[in-house]
C-alpha positions as CSV (number, residue, x, y, z in Angstrom):
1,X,-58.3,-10.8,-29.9
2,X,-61.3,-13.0,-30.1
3,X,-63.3,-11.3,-32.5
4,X,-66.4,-11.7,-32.8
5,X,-67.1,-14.8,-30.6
6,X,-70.9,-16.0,-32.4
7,X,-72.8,-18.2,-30.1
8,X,-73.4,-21.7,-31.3
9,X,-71.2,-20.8,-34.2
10,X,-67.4,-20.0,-32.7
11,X,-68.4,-19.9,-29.6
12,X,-67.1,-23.2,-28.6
13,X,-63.7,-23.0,-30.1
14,X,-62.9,-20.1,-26.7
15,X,-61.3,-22.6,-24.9
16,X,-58.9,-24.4,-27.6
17,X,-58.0,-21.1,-28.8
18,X,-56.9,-19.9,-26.1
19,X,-54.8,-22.8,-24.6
20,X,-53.4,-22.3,-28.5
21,X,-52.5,-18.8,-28.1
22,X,-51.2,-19.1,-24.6
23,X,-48.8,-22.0,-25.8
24,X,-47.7,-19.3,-28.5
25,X,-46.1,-17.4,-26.0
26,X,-49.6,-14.5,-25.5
27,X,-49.4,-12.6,-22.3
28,X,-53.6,-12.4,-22.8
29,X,-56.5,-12.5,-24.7
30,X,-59.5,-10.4,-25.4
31,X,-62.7,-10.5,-26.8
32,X,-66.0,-9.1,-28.2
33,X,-69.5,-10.3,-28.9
34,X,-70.7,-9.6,-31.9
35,X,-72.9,-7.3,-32.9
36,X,-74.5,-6.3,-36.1
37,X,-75.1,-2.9,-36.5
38,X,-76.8,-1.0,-39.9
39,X,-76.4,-3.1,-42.5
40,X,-74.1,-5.9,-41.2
41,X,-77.4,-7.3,-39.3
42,X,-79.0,-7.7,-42.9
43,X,-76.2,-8.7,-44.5
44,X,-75.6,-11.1,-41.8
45,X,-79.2,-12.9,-41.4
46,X,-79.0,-13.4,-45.4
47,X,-76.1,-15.7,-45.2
48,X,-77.0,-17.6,-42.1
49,X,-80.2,-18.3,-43.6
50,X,-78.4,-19.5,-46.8
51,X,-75.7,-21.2,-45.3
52,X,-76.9,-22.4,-42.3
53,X,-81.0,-22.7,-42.2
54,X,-80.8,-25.3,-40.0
55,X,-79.2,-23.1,-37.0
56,X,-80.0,-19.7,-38.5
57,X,-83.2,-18.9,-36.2
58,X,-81.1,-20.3,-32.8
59,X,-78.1,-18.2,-33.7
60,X,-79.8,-14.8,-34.1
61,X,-82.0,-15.2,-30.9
62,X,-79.1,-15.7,-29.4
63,X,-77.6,-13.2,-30.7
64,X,-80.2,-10.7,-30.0
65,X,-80.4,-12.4,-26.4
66,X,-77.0,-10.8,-25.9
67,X,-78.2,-7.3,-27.2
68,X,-81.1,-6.9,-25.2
69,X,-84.2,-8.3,-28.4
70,X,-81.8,-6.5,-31.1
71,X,-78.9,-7.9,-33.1
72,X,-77.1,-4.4,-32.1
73,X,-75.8,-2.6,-28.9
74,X,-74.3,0.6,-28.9
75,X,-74.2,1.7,-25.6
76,X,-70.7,1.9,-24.4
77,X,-69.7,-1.2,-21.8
78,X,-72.2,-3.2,-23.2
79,X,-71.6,-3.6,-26.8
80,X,-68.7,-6.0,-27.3
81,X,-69.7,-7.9,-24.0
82,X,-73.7,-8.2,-24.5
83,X,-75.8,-8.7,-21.7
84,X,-78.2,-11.3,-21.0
85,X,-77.9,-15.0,-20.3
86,X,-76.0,-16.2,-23.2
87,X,-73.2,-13.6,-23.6
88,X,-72.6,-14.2,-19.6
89,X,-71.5,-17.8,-20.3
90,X,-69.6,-16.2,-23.1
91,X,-67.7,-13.7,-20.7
92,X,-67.7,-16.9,-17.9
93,X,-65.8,-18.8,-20.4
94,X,-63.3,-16.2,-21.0
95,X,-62.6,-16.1,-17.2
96,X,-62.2,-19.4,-17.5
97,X,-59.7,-19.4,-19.9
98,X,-58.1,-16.6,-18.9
99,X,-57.4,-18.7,-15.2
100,X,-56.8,-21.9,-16.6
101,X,-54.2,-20.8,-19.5
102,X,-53.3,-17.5,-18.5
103,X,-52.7,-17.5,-14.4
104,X,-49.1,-18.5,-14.5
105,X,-48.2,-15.6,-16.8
106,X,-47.3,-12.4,-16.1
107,X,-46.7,-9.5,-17.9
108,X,-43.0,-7.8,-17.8
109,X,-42.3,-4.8,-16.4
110,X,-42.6,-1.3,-17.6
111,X,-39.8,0.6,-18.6
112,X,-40.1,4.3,-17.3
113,X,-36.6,5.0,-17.5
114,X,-36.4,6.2,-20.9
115,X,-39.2,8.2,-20.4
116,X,-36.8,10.3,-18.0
117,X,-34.4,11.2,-20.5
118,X,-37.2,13.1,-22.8
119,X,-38.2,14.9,-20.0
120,X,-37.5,17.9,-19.4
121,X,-40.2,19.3,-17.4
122,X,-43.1,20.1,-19.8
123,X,-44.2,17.2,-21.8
124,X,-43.9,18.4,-25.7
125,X,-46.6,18.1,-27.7
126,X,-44.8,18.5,-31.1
């Protein structure tokens, strides 16, 4: 899990991770943007600000570009992918990534056969 993918802070490191993880014998990858709901968006802007006051105002429009003008989403299906310019080339890249590391590799088989031997006609709860 790529978690959470910042643009201009980790956002460029999508493509060596994932060549990483794929070498490390990962089936996949997934991913989130970030988003920085109650407190976390304070929290959050204080240390970028302090840490980085450079890139702080770029980072949080950016941010908020993926959010529709807010540092937090919570609609369901667009919260950890964003919306918006930015988090597409995000979500782009992980395509990417996915094809170019990923396209030879596929995941095993399921095993339903055990699942024969605990059934008995009604699942059991308990």
């Amino acid at each position: 899990m790529l978690a959470p993918i910042i643009p201009s802070i980790n956002s460029h490191e999508i493509l060596p991770i994932a060549k990483t993880v794929s070498e490390a014998a990962a089936l996949n990858f997934a991913h989130t943007i970030v988003r920085l709901n109650g407190a976390n968006g304070e929290i959050f802007t204080d240390w970028i600000k302090k840490t980085m006051p450079e890139s702080a105002d770029k980072v949080l429009r950016q941010i908020e570009d993926c959010h529709g003008g807010s540092l937090n989403e919570s609609k369901f299906g667009k919260r950890m992918r964003g919306e918006g310019q930015i988090a597409k080339q995000i979500n782009d890249l992980v395509k990417f990534a996915r094809l170019k590391y990923f396209k030879e590799i596929q995941l095993p088989t399921l095993n339903t056969k055990l699942h024969a031997l605990y059934k008995d006609g009604q699942l059991k709860l308990f």
